[in-house]
BAMI-401133 format. One line per field, with one value per atom (N, C-alpha, C, O): atom name; residue in three letters; x, y, z. Coordinates in steps of 0.05 Angstrom, whole numbers, plus 5000, padded with zeros to 4 digits. Atoms other than C-alpha are relative to their C-alpha. Last residue first. Layout:
% residues N
atom = c(CA:...);
type = c(ala:...);
X = c(X:...);
Y = c(Y:...);
Z = c(Z:...);
END
This chain:
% residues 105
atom = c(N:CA:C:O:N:CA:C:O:N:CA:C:O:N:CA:C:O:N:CA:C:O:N:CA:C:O:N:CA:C:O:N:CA:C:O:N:CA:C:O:N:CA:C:O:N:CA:C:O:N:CA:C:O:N:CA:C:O:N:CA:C:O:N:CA:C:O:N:CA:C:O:N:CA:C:O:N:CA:C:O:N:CA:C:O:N:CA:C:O:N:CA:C:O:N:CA:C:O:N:CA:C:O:N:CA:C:O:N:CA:C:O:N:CA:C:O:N:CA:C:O:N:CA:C:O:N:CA:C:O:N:CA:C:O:N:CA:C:O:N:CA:C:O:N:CA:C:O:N:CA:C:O:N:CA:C:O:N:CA:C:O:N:CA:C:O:N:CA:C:O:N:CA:C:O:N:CA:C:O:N:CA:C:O:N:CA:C:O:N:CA:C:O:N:CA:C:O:N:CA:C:O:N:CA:C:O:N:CA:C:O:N:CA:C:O:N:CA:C:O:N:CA:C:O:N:CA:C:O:N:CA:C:O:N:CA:C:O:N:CA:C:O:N:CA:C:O:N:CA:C:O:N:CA:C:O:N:CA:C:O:N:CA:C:O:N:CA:C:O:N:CA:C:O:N:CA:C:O:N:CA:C:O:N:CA:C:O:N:CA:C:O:N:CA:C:O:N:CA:C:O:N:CA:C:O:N:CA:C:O:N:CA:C:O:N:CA:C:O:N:CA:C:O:N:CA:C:O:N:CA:C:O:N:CA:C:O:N:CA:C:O:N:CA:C:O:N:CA:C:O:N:CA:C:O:N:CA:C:O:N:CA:C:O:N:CA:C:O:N:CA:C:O:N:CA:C:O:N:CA:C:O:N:CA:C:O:N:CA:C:O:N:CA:C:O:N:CA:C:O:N:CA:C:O:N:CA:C:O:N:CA:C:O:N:CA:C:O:N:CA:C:O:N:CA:C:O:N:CA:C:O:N:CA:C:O:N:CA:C:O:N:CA:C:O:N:CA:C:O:N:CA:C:O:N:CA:C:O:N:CA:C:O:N:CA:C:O:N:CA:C:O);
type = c(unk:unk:unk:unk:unk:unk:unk:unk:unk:unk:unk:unk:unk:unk:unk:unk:unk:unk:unk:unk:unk:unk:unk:unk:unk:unk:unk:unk:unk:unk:unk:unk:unk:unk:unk:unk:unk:unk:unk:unk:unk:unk:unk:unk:unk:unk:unk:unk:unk:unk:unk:unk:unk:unk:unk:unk:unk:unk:unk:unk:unk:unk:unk:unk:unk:unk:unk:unk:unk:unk:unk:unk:unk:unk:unk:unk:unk:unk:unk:unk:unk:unk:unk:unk:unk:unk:unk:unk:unk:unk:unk:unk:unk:unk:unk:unk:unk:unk:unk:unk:unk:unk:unk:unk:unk:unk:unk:unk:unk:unk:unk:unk:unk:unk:unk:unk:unk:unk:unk:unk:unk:unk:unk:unk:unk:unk:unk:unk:unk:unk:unk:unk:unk:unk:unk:unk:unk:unk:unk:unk:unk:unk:unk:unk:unk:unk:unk:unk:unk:unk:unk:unk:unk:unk:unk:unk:unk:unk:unk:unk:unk:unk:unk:unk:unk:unk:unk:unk:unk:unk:unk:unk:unk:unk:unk:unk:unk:unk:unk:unk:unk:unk:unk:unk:unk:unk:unk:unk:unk:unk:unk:unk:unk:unk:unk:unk:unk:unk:unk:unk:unk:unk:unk:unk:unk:unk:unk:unk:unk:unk:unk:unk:unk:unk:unk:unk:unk:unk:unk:unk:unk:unk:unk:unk:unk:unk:unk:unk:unk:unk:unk:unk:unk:unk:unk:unk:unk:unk:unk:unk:unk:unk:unk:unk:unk:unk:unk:unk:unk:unk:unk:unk:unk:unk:unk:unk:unk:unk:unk:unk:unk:unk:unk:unk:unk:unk:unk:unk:unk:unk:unk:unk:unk:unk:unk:unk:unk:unk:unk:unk:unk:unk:unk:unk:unk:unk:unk:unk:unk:unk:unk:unk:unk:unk:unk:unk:unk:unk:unk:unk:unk:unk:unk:unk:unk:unk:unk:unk:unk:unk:unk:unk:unk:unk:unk:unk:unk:unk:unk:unk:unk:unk:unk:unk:unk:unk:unk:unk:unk:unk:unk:unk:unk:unk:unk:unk:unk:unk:unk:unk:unk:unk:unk:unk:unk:unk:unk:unk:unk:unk:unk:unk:unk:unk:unk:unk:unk:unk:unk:unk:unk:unk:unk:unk:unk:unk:unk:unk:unk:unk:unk:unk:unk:unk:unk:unk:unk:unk:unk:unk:unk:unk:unk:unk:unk:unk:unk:unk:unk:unk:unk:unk:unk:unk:unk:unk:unk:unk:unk:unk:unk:unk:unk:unk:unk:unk:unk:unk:unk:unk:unk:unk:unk:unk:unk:unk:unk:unk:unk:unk);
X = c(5017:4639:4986:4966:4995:4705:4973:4976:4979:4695:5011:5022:5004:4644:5007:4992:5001:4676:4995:5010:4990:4667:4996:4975:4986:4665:5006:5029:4972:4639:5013:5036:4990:4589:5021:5039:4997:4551:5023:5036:4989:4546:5015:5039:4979:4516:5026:5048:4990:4467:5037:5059:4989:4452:5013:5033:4978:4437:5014:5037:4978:4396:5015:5037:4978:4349:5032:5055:5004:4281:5022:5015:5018:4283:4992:4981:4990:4350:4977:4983:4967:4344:5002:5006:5007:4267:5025:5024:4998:4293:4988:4988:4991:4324:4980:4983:4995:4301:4995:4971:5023:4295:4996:4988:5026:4334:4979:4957:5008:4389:4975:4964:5017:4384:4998:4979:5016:4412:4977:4954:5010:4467:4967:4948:5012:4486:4985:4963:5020:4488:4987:4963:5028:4533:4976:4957:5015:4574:4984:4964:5010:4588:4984:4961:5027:4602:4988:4968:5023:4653:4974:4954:5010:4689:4975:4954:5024:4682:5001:4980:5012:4725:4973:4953:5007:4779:4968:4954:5006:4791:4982:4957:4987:4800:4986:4962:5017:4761:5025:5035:4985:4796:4993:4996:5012:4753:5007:4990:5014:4801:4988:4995:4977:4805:5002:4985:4999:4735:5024:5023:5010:4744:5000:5008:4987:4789:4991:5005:4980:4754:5015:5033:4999:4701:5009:5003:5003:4736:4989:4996:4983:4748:5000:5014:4996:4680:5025:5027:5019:4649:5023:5034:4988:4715:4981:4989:4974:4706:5007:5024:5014:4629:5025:5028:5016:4643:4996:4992:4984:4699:4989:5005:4987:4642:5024:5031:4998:4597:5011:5002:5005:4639:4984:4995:4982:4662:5000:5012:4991:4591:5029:5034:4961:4574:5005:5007:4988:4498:5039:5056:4985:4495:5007:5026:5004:4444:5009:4994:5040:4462:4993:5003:4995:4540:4984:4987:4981:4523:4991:4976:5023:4482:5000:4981:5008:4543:4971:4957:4992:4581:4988:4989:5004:4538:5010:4990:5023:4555:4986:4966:4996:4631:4968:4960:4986:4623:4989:4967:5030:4584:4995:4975:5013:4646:4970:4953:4996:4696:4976:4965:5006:4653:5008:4998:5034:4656:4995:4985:5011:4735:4973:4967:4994:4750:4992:4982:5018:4716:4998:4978:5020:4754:4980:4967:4996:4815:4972:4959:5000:4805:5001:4994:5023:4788:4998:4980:5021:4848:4977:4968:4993:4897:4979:4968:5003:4864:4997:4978:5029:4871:4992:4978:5004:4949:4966:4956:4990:4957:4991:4973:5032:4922:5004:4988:5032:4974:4980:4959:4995:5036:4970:4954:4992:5020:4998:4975:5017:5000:5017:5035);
Y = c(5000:5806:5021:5014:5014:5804:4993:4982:4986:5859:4996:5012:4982:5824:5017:5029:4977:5763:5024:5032:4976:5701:5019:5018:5010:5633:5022:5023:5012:5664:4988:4984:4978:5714:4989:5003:4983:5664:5017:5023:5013:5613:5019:5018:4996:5663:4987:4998:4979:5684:4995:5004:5004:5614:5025:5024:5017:5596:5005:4998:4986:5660:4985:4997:5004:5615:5023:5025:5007:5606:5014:5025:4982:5659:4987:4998:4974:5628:5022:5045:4996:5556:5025:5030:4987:5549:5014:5026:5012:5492:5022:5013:5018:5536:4984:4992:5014:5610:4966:4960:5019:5615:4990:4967:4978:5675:4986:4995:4988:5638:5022:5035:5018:5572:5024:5020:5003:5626:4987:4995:4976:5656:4988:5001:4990:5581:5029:5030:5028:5552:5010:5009:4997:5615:4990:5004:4975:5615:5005:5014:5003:5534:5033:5035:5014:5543:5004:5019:4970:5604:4981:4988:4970:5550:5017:5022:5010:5492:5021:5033:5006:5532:4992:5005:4975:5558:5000:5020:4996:5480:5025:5023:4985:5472:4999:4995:4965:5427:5014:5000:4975:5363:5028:5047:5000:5305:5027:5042:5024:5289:5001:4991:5004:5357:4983:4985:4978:5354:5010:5016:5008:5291:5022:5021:5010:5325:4980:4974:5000:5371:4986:4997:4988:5336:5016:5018:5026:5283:5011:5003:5008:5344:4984:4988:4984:5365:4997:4999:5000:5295:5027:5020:5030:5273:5017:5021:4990:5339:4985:4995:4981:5320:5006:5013:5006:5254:5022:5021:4999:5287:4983:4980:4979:5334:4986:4999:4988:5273:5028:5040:5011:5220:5022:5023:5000:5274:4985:4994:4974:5298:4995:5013:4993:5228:5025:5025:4972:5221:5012:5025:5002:5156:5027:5034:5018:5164:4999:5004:4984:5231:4973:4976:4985:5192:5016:5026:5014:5136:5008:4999:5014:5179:4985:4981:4982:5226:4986:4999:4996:5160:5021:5022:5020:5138:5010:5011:4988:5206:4982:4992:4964:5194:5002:5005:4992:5130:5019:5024:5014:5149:4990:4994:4973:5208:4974:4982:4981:5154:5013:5011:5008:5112:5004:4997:5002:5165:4986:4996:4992:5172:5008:5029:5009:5101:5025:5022:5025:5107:4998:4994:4999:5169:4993:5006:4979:5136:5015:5016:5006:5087:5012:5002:5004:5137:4979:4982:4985:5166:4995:5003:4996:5102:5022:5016:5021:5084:5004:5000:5006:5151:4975:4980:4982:5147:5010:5017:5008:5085:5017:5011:5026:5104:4989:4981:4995:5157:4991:5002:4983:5115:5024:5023:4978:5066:5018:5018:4976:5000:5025:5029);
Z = c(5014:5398:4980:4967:5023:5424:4978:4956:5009:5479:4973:4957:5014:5501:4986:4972:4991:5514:4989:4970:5008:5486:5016:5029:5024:5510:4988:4978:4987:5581:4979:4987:4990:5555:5012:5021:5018:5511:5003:4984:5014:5567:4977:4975:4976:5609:4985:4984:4998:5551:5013:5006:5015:5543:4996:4982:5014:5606:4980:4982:5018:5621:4998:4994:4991:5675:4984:4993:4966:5656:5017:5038:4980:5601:5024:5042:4999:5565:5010:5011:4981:5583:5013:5037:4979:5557:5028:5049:4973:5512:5030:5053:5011:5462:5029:5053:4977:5474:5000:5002:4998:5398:5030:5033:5010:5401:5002:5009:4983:5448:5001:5018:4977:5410:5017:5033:4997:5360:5016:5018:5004:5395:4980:4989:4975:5417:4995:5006:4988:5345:5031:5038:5009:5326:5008:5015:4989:5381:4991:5002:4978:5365:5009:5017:5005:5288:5030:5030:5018:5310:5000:5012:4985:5355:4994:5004:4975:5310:5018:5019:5016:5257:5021:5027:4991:5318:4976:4979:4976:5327:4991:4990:4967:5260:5015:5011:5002:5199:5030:5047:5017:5170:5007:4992:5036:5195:4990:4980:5017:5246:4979:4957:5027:5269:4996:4978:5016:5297:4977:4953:5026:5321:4981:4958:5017:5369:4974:4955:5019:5384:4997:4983:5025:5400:4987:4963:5026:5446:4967:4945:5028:5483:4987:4967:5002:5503:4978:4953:5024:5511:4983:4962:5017:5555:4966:4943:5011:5601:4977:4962:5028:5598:4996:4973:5021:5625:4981:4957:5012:5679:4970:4952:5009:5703:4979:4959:5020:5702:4993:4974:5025:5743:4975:4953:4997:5802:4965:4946:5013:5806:4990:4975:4995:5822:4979:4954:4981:5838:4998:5011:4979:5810:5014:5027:4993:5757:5028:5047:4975:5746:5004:5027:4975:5729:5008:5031:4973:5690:5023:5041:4986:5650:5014:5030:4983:5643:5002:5017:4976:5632:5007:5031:4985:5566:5026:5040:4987:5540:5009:5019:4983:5548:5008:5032:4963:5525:5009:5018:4993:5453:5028:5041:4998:5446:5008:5024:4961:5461:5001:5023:4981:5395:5037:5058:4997:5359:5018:5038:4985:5368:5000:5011:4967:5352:5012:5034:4984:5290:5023:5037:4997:5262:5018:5033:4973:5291:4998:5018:4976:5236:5032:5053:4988:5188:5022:5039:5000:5192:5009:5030:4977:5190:5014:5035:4988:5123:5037:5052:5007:5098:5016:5035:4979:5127:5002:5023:4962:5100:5010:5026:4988:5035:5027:5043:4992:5039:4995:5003:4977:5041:5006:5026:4992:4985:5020:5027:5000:5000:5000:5017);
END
């Protein structure tokens, strides 16, 4: 085999493997409300969080790429108050104001 079909090859294998961390991960934060263990789903969602970036570069896009996608996605779930987040509670605002800063917006 030539050298980059290996590395295509090699690619999507890792692909694979990190879907199925990312299917874990959110298996363990039901684990962990289940179990009351704050200790299991803070480090479940640390797993969810980075597992997706790093799939993220994986399938060829940047970190700072998924970033922007993400502010957007939250700025609208925040017009559509998403879930009732952002007039029960300003979740998404809060959220909003701690990934970016106003200053950067």
């Amino acid at each position: 085999m030539e050298p980059v079909a290996l590395d295509v090859i090699k690619n999507s294998k890792k692909i694979e493997e990190l879907k199925v961390e990312l299917l874990k991960a959110q298996w363990q934060v039901q684990h962990g409300t289940l179990n009351a263990s704050e200790k299991e789903i803070l480090e479940s969602m640390a797993k969810l969080v980075g597992l997706s970036y790093l799939l993220t570069r994986r399938l060829g896009f940047d970190f700072s790429r998924l970033d922007r996608v993400l502010y957007k996605q939250i700025a609208e779930w925040q017009q559509e108050n998403y879930y009732e987040l952002e007039s029960e509670w300003g979740d998404l605002s809060l959220l909003l104001s701690y990934l970016v800063p106003e200053e950067d917006r």
